[in-house]
N, C-alpha and C positions, 0 to 999 in steps of 0.2 A: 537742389544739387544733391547728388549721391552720396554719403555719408562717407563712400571708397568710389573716390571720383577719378581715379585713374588706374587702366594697368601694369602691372610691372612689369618688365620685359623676363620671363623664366631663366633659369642659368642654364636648364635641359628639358628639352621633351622628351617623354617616354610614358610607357604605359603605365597604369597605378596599382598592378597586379603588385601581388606579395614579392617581394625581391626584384621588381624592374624599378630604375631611376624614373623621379618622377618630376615634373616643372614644379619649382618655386618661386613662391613670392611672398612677400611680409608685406602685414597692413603693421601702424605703431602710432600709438600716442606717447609723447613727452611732454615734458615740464618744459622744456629749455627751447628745442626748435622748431614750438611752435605746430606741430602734426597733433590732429584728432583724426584718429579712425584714419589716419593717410597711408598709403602706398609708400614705402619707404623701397630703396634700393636695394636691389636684391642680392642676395649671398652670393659669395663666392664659390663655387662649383670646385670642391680636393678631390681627389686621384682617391679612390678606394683605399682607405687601410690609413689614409696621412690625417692629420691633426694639426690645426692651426692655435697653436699656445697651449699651454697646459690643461686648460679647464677644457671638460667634455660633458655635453648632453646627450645620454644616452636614450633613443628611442626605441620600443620592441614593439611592432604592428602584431606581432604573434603572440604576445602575452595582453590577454585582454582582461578587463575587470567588468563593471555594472553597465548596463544601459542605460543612455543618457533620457531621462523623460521630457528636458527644453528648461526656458528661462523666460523670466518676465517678471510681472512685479501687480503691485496692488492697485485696485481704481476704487477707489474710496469714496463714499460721498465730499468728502473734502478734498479731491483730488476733480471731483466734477466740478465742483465749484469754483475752484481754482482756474480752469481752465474755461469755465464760462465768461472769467473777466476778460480772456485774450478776444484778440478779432476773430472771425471766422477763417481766414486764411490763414492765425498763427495755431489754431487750435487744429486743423489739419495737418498742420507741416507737424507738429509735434507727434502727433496719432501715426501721422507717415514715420514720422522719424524711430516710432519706438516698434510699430508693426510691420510695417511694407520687408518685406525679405529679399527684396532687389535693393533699395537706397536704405532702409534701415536695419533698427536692430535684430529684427524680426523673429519679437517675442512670439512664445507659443503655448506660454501658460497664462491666466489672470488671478490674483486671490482678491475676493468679492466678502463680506459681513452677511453675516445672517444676525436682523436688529440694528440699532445701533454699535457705536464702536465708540473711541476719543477722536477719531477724527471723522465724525460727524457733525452737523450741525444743531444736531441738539438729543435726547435721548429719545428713541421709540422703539415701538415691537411693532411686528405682523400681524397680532392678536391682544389687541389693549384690556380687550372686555375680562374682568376680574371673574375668575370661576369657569370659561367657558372654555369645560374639558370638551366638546365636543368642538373646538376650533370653529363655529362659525363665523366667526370676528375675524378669522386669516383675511390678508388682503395685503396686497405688492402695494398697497397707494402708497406708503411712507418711501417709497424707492423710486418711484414714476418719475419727478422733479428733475432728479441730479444721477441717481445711479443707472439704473436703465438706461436712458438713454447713452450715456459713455459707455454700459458693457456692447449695445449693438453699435456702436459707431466703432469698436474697437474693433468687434468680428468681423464688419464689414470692408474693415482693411486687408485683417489676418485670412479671411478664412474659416474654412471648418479645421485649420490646423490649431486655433485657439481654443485652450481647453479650461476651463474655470475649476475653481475651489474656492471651496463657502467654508468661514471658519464664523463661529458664531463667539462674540465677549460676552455674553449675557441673555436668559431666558428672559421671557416679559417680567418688572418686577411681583405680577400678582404669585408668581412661579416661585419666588426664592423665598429664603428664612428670613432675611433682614428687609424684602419689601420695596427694594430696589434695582433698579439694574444698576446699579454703582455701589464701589463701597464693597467687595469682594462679598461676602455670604455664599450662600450654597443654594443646591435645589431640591426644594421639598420635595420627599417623600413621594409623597401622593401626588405630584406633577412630574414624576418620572417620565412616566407612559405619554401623556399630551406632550411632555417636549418633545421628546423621542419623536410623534407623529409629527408634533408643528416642524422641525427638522426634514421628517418626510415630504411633507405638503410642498415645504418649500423649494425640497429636489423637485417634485412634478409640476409647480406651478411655473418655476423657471425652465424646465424642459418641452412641458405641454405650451402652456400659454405666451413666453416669451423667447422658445425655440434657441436657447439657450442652454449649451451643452455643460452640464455640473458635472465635472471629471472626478473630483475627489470632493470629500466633506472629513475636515477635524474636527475632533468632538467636542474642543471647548480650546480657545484662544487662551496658554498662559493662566493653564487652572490652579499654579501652587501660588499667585501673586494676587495681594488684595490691592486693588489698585482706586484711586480719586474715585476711573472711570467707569464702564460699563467692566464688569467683573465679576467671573465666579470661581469659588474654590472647588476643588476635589482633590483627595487624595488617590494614589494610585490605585486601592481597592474600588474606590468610589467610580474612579474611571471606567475601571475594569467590569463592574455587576451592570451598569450604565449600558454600554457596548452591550455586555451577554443579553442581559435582561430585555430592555429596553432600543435601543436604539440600531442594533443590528437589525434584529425581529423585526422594526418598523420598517426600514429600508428596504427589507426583502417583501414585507406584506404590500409594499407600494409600489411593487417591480423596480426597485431599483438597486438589484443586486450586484449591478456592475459598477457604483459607484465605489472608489475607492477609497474605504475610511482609516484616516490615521488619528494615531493616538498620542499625545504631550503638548505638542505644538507650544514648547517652550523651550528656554535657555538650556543646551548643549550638556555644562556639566552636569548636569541629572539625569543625562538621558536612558544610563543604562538601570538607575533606579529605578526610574517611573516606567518604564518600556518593559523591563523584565517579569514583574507580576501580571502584566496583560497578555504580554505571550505565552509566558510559561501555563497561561488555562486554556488549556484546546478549545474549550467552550467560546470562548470570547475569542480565542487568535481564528477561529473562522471568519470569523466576519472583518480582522482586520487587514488591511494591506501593507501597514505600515507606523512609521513613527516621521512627524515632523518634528524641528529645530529652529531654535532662533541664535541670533549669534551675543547676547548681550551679556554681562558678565564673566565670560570664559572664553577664549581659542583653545579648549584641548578639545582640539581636533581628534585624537583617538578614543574618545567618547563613541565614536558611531561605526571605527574599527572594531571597540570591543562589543557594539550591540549588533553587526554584520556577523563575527565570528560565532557568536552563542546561537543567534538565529538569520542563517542564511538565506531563507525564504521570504522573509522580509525587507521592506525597503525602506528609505532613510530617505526625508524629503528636504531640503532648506524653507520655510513657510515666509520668514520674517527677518528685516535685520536695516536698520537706519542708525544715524546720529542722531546721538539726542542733543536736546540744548540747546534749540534753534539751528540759524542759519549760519552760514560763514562763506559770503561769494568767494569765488575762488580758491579756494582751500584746495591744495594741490593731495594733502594726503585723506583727504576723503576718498580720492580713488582706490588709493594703494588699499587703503583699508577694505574695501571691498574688494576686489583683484585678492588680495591677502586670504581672505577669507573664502573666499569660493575656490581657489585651489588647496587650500588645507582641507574644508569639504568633500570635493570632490575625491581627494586623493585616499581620502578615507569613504567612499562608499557610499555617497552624498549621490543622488541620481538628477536629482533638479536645483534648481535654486530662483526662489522667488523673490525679491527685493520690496522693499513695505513701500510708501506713498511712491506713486512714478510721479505726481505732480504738486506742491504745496503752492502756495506765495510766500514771499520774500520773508516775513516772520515765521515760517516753519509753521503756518496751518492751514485755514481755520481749525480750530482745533476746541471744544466747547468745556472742556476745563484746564487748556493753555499749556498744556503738554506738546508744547513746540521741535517740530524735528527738521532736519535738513533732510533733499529731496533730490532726486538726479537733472530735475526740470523744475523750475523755480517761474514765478509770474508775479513782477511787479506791475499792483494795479491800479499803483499811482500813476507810474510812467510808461504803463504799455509792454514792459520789456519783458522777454522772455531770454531765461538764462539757462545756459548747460553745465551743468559743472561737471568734474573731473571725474566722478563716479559714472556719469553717464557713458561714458566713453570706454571708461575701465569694465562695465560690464559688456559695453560690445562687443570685446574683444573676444568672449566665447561665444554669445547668441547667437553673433552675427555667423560664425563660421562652424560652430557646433551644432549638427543639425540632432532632432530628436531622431533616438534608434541611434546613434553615435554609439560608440563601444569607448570606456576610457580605455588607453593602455600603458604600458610600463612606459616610465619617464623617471630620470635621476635629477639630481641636484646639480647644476654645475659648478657654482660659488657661494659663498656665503652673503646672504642678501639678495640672493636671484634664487628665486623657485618655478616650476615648472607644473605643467599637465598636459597630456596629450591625448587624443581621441583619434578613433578611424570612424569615419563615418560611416552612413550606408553606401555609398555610392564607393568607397574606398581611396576618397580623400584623407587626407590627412592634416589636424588640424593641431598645434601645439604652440600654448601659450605660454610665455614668458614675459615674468615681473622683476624689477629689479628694482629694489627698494633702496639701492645707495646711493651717495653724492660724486661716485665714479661711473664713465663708462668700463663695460666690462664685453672683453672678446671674448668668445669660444666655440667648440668646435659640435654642432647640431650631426649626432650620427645618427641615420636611421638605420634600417634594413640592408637598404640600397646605397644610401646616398652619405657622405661627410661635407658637411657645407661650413665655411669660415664666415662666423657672425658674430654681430657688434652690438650691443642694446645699450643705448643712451643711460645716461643715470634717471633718477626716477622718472621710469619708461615701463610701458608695457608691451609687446610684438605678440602679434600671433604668424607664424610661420604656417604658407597653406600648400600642400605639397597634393599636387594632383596627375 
């Protein structure tokens, strides 16, 4: 079944040029009646210029902000694994459900490990053998099993519109000061250069040999945190000579200049810290394209407004963002919190946003030192079942209607506890979403260019309004 298995009937046809009225219709999840991803009734059609209750959402197609680069989330070797316990008929419906771009969500980014991670099944590298700067030990075998196979069954849903990024927790441990790939340490010196290439190798080996498009690579997953798992430190300089030196140079000596490398790929509040000495050095801001974020410790969100405003030519990616803590079926505000967060993102400058495991089991893993997280798609594989929880749905609400090459544009606040974001697409649809995080419904009046529509959003609900 179609994930928007009905259509709404519009309130108007018209063209979707700039100032002609245009047909609407709302897809909505709620808490209370029961709709995921459903067609809900559509607005009611005001007279130009009138207003239905006090509160108004103001839309402007003609003030535009970033361009959208899409949405999707992580396929983890525990995310393969996960979904090896289902049947083969539920392990399709899920890959449909999160890629097909007619019935599902129809992601168009993936983040993919480079090595191990915590949610692997256990620690490895691409290159075990101790000492071997010349990489002849590289080899995809540790990925063949579980990951590989779910990156090509993923594309072969999406497309060549699925685009990957490889963010790496940890070089091999013969690489680091403390000898492990866990346990934070850092990267030796003198294994600068071989990571930097093992890095490269592993953009062409996944382009050449498994015809697997590496859109973007981060230089190091969460480099200020020492963590149980696969983990390395750097400090902002260390980031920065890293790039200049070392791992820019490689990328370009391997042909792969068009890979787009960001730099942090960690929690928000620090982003203008760590972001700001790597751009402010010409030398290194060549080779970068960006900074990625994670959502965990902070929503200040104007974090990636003030790293937009110092440097305009760069972009600001979402990389990472789960519950931690394990599981909690049905937990209705796992959605909001993500809905929550992807428009305060956005609204600041956020051009993608990737979501971490798309698939766990029921205890939030496997996970191989038990850092248990909740997941949009859950697999009990005791009992067979596959679960959806509330986040899944709360992210559809942009993938599914927010194409990449989307433009954000101006959108206002209508009430407190309801927030907003809106996009023109390429085609010159129009897509804008609304969260309402209270225990009221809340009416108000959606003005755009052309159109004033009197609308209703359920209490803890989300709508996307698709105006074409």
């Amino acid at each position: 079944m179609s994930l928007v298995s009905e259509i709404a009937t519009p309130v108007a046809k018209a063209s979707s040029a700039p100032g002609s009225r245009r047909s609407w219709s709302v897809v909505e999840t709620a808490r209370d009646n029961g709709r995921r991803l459903s067609v809900a009734p559509p607005p009611r059609l005001l007279a130009p210029g009138l207003s239905a209750g006090q509160h108004v959402l103001h839309c402007n197609p003609a003030e535009q902000f970033q361009t959208m680069e899409g949405f999707g989330g992580a396929l983890t070797e525990s995310a393969a694994w996960a979904l090896s316990q289902t049947t083969p008929s539920q392990r399709a419906e899920v890959l449909r459900r999160y890629y097909d771009t007619k019935d599902g969500l129809g992601y168009t980014l993936a983040r993919t490990h480079i090595n191990s991670c915590d949610f692997s099944l256990y620690p490895w590298s691409l290159a075990e053998t101790a000492g071997d700067f010349e990489l002849k030990s590289f080899d995809l075998a540790p990925m063949r099993n579980w990951v590989l196979p779910l990156l090509h069954e993923a594309r072969a849903i999406a497309g060549d519109k699925l685009r990957f990024l490889a963010s790496p927790w940890s070089p091999p441990a013969w690489m680091k000061t403390n000898d492990t790939m866990l346990q934070g340490g850092g990267l030796r010196p003198e294994c600068r250069d071989a990571w930097a290439r093992l890095m490269a190798r592993f953009v062409t080996a996944m382009r050449d040999e498994e015809k697997l498009p590496i859109w973007a690579v981060t230089v190091q997953n969460e480099p200020a945190a020492k963590q149980t798992w696969e983990s390395c430190l750097y400090t902002a300089e260390e980031e920065r000579d890293f790039v200049r030196d070392h791992l820019g140079p490689a990328l370009h000596a391997a042909g792969h200049a068009d890979v787009k490398l960001l730099v942090w790929d960690h929690n928000r509040d620090l982003l203008v810290e760590r972001a700001t000495p790597i751009f402010s050095d010409p030398a290194t801001a060549r080779f970068v394209w960006g900074a990625a974020l994670h959502w965990y410790v902070s929503e200040d969100f104007t974090q990636s407004s003030a790293l937009h405003a110092a440097f305009p030519d760069k972009h600001i990616l979402f990389t990472e963002g789960c519950w931690e803590g394990g599981v909690k079926l049905g937990q209705w505000d796992r959605g909001e919190r993500y809905a929550r967060n992807m428009i305060g993102d956005i609204r600041n400058w956020v051009c993608g946003w990737i979501d971490w495991n798309m698939v766990l089991d029921t205890r939030g893993g496997p996970n191989h030192v038990g850092n248990w997280c909740d997941a949009p798609v859950l697999v009990d594989h005791e009992t067979g079942e596959v679960h959806y929880q509330s986040s899944f749905y709360y992210i559809g609400h942009f993938s599914r209607f927010v194409k990449p090459g989307a433009k954000r544009i101006a959108s206002g606040k209508p009430h407190p506890g309801v927030s907003s974001v809106a996009f023109m697409n390429p085609d010159g649809s129009l897509a804008i979403v609304v969260l309402n995080e209270t225990d009221d419904a809340v009416q108000f009046t959606l003005k755009t260019d052309a159109d004033a529509l009197a609308c209703t959003i359920p209490a803890r609900s989300i709508q996307t309004y698709i105006g074409s």
